[in-house]
N, C-alpha and C positions, 0 to 999 in steps of 0.2 A: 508381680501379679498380686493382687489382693486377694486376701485369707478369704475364707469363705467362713460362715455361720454354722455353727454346729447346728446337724440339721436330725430331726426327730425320724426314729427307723420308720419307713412307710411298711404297714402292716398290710403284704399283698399277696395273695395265696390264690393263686389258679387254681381253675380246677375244684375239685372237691378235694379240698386240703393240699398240702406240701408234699413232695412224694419225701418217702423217710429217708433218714437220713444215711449217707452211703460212705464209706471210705475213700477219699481225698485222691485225686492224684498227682500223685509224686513230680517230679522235674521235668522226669524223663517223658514219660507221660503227655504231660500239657504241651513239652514241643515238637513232640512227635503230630501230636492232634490238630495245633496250629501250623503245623507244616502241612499237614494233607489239606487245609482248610483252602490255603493258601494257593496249593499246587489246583488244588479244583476251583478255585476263582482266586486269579491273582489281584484283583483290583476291585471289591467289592463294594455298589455305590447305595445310595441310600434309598426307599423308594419315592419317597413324599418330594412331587414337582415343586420346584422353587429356584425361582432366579439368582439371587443373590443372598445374604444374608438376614433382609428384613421378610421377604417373604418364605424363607426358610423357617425363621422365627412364628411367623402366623401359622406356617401349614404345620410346624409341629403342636405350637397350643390349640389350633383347633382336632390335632387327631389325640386328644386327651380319650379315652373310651370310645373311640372310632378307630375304624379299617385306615391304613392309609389308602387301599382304595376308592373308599367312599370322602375323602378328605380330595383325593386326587379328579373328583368328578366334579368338585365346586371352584375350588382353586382358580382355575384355566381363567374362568371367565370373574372373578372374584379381581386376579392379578390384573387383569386386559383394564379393567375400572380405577383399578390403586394397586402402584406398587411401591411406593412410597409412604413412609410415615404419613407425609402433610397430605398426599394424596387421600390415605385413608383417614385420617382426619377429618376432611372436606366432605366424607362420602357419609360419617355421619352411622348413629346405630343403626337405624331404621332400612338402611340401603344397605349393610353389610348382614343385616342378619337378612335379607332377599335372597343374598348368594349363598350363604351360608346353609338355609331352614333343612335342608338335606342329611346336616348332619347333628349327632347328636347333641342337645346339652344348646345348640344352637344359641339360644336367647343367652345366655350363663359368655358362650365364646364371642357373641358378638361386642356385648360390652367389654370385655378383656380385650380384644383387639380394638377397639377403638380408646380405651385408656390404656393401653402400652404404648401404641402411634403417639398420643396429645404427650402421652412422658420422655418417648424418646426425644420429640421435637423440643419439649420446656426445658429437659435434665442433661441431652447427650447428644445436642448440636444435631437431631436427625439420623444419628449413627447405631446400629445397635453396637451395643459396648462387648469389647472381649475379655471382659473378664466376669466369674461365677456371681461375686457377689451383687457387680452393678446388673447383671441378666436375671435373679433371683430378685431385686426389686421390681420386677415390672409387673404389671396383673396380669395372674393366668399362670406366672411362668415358676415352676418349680426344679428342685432342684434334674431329674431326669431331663427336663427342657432345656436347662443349663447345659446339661452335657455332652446333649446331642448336636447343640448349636455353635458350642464349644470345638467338639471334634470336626464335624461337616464344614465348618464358615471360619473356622480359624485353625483348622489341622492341630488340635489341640488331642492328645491320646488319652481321652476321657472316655469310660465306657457308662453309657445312660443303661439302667437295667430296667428291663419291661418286665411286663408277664412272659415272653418266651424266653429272654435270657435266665429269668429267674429259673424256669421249668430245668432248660438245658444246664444251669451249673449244676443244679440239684440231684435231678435225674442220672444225672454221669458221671460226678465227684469229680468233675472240673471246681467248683468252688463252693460247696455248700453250704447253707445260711440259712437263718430263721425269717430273715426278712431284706427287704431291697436294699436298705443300706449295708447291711451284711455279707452278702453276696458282693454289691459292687466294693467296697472296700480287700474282699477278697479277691478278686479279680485283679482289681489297684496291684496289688501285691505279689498276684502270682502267673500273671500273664508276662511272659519276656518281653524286655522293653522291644525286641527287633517288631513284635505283633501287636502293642499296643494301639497303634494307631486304625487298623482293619479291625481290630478283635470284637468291636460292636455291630457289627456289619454282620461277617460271618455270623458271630452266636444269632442275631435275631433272623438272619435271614436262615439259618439253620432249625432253630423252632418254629419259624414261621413256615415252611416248607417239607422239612426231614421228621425232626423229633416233634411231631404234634400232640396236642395235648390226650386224643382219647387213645389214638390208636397210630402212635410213630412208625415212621416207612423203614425200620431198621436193617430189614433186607435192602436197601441203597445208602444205608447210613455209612459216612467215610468215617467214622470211626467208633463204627460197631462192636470193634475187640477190644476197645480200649473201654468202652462204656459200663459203669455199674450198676445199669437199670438192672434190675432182676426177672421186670415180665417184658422182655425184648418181644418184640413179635417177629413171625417167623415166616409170612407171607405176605404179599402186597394187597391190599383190599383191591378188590373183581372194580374195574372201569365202569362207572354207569354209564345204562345204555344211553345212547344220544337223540336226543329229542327229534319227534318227525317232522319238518315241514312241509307246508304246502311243497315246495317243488323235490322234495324229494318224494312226496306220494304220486305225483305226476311222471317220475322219473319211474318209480314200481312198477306204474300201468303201463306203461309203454311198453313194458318187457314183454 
């Protein structure tokens, strides 16, 4: 596998600032925590739709500061036009920033996706490459895009750190770090090989769902005892009420 590029700490801080910093946890600790992760979702998938690897590749560079849900609502029909390099090549900026304008930065990801497509096709036979350094050459694609493309498309036990990974190393003293490369380097290190390969999954769909950033569901959190946050919350926020429709006001009156 080729070496990878020493690559500059991405300076990324959720939130309003870093939560401080907390006491580490020990051995015993971490696999206790990815044992519960595990037992509550044995097979953890990723959520960004994507067929194969090259569209895997696009739907993570275009959810750069987007939802993968709002990344999930252009896609479908985005793929249906090109799923292919030479495909989206042929399609040209102008017709992928169409499918695209929904999501953020738009103009900025369409040209990055139509000069990754023309480099895969000139530099890598059409293929996206499995390995960091040649997937770090393409436009758009950094090192977190690496990772995740790495682990999902070539079962590679890479962990890409986002904002919510970041939140949950820090927040819990699973791994914490001053900055993205810090963290994931600590993760590198101290995630047991047996969970390396889920361990990205879990964490971001755990930030992304459990420990959220204002106000975490700690009361459902699977590993609430083990955690070092210090302002744990201690009830679930009240369910908003649910919007009226037309035929549920129809449904009132008839009572």
């Amino acid at each position: 596998m080729a070496k990878r590029k020493n690559a500059k700490p991405s300076k990324l801080v959720p939130g309003k600032g870093v939560e401080r910093r907390v006491k580490p946890w020990n051995e015993a600790e971490i696999g206790e925590a990815f044992s519960r992760f595990q037992k509550a979702n044995p097979a953890p998938k990723g959520e960004l739709l994507h067929k194969d690897a090259f569209t895997l590749l696009v739907a993570v560079v275009l959810s750069a500061q987007a939802t993968d849900a709002g990344v999930n609502k252009a896609t479908p029909a985005l793929f249906e036009a090109a799923d292919t390099p030479a495909k989206m090549a042929s399609l040209g900026e102008a017709k992928i920033r169409d499918y695209i304008k929904t999501i953020g930065l738009y103009r900025t990801k369409a040209k990055n996706v139509l000069a990754l497509s023309e480099k895969l096709l000139a530099e890598f036979g059409g293929k996206v490459p499995d390995n960091h350094e040649a997937l770090e050459s393409l436009p758009g694609v950094g090192r977190k895009t690496a990772n995740v493309v790495m682990n999902i498309a070539f079962g590679e036990p890479t962990i890409a750190v986002d904002t919510h990974i970041f939140r949950v190393s820090n927040r819990t003293g699973l791994a914490p770090g001053k900055n993205v490369l810090e963290v994931e380097l600590g993760l590198l290190k101290r995630v047991p090989e047996r969970f390396k390969l889920h361990a990205h999954h879990w964490l971001i769909l755990h930030g992304r769902y459990t420990c959220i950033a204002r106000k975490p569901l700690c009361p459902v959190c699977v590993v609430r005892d083990l955690c070092r946050f210090k302002d744990k919350t201690k009830e679930l926020p009240p369910e908003k009420p649910k919007a009226v429709t037309k035929s549920s006001k129809m449904k009132i009156s008839k009572r």
